[in-house]
C-alpha positions in Angstrom: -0.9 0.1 6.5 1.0 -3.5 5.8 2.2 -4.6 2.5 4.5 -6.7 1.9 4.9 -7.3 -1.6 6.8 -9.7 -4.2 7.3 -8.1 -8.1 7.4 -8.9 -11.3 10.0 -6.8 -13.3 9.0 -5.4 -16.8 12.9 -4.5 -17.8 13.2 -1.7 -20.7 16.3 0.2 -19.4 18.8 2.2 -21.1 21.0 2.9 -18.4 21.7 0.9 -14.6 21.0 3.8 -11.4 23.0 2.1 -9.0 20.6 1.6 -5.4 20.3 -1.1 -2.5 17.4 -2.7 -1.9 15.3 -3.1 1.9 13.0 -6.0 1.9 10.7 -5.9 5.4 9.5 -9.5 5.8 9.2 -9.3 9.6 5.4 -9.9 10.0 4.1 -13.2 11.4 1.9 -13.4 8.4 -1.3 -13.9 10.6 -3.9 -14.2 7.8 -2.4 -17.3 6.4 -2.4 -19.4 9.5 -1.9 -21.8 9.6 0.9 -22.1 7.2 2.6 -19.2 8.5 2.9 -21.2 11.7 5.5 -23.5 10.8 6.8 -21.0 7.1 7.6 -17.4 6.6 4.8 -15.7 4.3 7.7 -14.9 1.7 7.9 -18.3 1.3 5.1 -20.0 0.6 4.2 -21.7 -2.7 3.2 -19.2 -5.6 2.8 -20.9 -9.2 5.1 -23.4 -8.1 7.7 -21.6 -6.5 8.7 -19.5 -3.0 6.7 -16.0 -3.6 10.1 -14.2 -2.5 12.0 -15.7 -5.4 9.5 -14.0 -7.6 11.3 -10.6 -6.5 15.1 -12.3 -5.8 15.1 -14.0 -9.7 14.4 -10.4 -11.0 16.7 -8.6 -8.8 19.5 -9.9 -10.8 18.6 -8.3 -13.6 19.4 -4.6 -11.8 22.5 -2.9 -10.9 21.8 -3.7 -7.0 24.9 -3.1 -4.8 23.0 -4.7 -1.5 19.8 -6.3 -0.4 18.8 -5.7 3.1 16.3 -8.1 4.2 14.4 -6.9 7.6 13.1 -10.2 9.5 11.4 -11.2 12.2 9.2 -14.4 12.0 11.2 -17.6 11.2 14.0 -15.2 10.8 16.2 -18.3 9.9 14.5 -20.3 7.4 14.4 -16.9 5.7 18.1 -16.5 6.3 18.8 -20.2 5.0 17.1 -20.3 1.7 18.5 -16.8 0.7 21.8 -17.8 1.2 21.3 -21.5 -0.4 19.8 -20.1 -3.4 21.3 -16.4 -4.1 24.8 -14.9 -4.2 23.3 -11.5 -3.5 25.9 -9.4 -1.1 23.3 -9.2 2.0 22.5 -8.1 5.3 20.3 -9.3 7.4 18.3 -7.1 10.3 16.0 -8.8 13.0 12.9 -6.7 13.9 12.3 -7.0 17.2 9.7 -4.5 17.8 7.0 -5.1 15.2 6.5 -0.8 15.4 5.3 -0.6 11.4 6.6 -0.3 8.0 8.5 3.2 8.8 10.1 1.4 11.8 11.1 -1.9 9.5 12.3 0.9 7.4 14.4 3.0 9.7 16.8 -0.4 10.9 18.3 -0.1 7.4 19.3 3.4 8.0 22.9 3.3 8.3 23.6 1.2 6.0 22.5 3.3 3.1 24.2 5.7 1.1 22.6 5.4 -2.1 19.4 5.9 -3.8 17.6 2.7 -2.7 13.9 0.7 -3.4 11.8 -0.6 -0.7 9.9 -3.6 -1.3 7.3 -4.9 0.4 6.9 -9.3 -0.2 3.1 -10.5 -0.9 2.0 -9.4 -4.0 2.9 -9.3 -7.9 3.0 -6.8 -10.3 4.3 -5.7 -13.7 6.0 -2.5 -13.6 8.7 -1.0 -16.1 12.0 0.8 -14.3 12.8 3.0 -17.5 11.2 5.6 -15.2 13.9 5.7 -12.8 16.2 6.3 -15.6 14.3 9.4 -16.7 14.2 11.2 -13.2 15.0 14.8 -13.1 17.5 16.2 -11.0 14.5 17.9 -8.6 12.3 14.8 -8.2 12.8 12.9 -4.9 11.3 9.2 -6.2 8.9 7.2 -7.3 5.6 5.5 -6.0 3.9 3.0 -8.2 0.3 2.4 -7.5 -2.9 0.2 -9.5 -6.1 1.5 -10.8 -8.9 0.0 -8.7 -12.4 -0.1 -8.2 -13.2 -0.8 -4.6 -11.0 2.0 -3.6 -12.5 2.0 -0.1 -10.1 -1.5 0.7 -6.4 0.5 0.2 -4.5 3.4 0.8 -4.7 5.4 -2.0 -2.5 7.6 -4.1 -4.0 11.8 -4.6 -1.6 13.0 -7.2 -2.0 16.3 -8.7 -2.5 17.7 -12.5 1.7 17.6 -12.7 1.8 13.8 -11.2 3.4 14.4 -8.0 1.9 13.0 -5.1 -0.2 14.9 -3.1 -1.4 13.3 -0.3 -1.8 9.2 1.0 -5.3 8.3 2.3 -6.0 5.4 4.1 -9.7 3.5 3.1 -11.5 6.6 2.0 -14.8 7.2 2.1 -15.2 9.3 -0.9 -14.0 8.3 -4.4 -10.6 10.8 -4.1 -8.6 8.5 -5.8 -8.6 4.7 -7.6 -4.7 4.6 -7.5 -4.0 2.0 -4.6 -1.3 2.2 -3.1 0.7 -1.4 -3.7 3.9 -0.8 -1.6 6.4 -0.6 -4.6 8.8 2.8 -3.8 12.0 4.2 -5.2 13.3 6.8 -3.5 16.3 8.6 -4.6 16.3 11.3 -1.7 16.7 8.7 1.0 18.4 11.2 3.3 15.2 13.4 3.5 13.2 10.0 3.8 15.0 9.5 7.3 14.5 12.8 8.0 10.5 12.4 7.8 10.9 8.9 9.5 12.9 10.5 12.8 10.1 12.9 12.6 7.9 10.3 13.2 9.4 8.7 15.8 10.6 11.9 17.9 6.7 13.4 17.7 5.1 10.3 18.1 3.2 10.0 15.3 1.7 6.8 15.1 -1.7 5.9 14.5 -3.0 3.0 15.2 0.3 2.2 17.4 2.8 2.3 14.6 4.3 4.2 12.4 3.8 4.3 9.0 6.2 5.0 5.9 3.4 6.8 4.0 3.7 9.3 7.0 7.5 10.2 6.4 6.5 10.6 2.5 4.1 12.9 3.6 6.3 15.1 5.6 8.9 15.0 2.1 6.4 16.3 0.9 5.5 19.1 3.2 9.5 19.9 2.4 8.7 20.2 -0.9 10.0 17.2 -2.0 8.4 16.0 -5.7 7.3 12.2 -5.6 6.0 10.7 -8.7 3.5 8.8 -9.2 2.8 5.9 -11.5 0.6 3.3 -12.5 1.6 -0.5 -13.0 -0.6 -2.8 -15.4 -1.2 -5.1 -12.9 -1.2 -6.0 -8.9 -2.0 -9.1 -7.7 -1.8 -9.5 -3.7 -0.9 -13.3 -2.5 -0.8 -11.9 1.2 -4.5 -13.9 1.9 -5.6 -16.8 1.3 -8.9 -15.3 -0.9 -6.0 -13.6 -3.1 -3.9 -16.2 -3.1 -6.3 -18.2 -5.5 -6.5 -15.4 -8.3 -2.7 -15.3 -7.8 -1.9 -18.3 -9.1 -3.8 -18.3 -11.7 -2.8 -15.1 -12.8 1.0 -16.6 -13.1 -0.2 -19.4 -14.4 -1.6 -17.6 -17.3 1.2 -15.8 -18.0 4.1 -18.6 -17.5 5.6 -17.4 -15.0 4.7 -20.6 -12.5 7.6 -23.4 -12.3 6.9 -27.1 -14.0 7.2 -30.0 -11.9 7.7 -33.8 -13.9 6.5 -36.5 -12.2 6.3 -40.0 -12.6 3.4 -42.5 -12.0 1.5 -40.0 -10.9 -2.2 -39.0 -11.2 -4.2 -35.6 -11.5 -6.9 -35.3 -9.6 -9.3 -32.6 -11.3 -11.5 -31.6 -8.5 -8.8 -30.3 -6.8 -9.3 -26.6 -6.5 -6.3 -25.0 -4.4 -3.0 -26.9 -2.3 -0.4 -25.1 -0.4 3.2 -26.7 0.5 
């Protein structure tokens, strides 16, 4: 499973829960060649604007004590337009080994020591925090996930009556679930998190060649760990080009795209989609 997402914050807090942040933006971004060949994925134009600012603008509005940005691809274009634009205190970590999200994941590891939120940079969503806020002491996290039809195209979300989740399936067959997974997780027992991914790593669990995070949420499970799950309003994914196109109107819509003025200049109305 690959997501890589960018968010859109709905903010109705009460209180700040202090937590770093891990960004995995290593892929090459294969399915939009040929503009990945020469720009990161994170950074191409959405509404206007680089998709990863769409997650960097709202970060500010959180109680973030570090972002940790996992790169690979273009690793320092990434670097350069994070430090030109933001005054985040950040750390950058090269993937070399392209092993899956749960690797991407594990390079953070000891750097953390507080409850942290893993985001994955191609898509946008609305989701409200106060849930964080109203954790209980025994619950390990958070998972956000979107109603869909065509379940059969995601991972999704099994949750039982209580709303932990039970299980992550991978493109099912059978109409199990319509949450889809969307890549969005808080997870305040990060130490058990590790746990799961080491487990991964020292049994070998990795299908399809890599290892997955959904994997090392299912062994927190297994330890009895209580994940909760919940449903955004809306998921749109930019990480392909047919999704791209729904993107930006989406932002559009909702104003979220950045104005350009120009002078002298001419609209041409036949023009469906363009891509900096």
């Amino acid at each position: 499973m690959f997501i890589n997402i960018a968010w859109l914050f709905i903010l109705k807090r009460k209180k700040e829960t202090i937590m770093k942040v891990i960004i995995p933006l290593a892929g090459p971004g294969k399915r939009m060649r040929p503009h990945t060949h020469t720009k990161p994925k994170p950074l191409l134009s959405l509404a206007g604007k680089p998709g990863l600012s769409y997650i960097l603008d709202d970060l500010k509005k959180l109680d973030v004590s570090e972002v940790i940005f996992i790169t690979g691809h273009l690793k320092e274009k990434v670097e350069d337009f994070i430090k030109k634009h933001y005054d985040f205190k950040c750390r950058f970590i090269e993937q070399k080994k392209l092993n899956g999200s749960a690797g991407a994941v594990l390079l953070a590891e000891k750097y953390i020591d507080e409850p942290i939120f893993i985001i994955f940079a191609d898509s946008v969503f609305d989701v409200d925090l106060e849930a964080i806020d109203k954790l209980k002491d025994d619950e390990a996290g958070i998972i956000w996930g979107m109603e869909v039809e065509d379940y059969s195209r995601f991972g999704v979300l099994v949750t039982g009556r209580n709303g932990y989740l039970e299980k992550m399936v991978e493109k099912p067959d059978k109409p199990i679930s319509k949450l889809a997974n969307i890549g969005v997780f808080f997870i305040k027992d990060y130490k058990l998190m590790f746990r799961g991914i080491h487990y991964l790593f020292d049994n070998k669990i990795r299908p399809k060649g890599e290892y997955y995070l959904p994997d090392a949420f299912d062994y927190m499970i297994k330890k009895g760990a209580k994940l909760l799950c919940h449903k955004v309003k809306s998921w749109h994914d930019f990480g392909k080009p047919e999704t791209m196109l729904e993107s930006n109107r989406e932002l559009l819509k909702k104003g979220r795209h950045k104005e350009v003025k120009t002078e002298n200049s001419k609209m041409n109305h036949s023009t469906r989609y363009f891509m900096v």
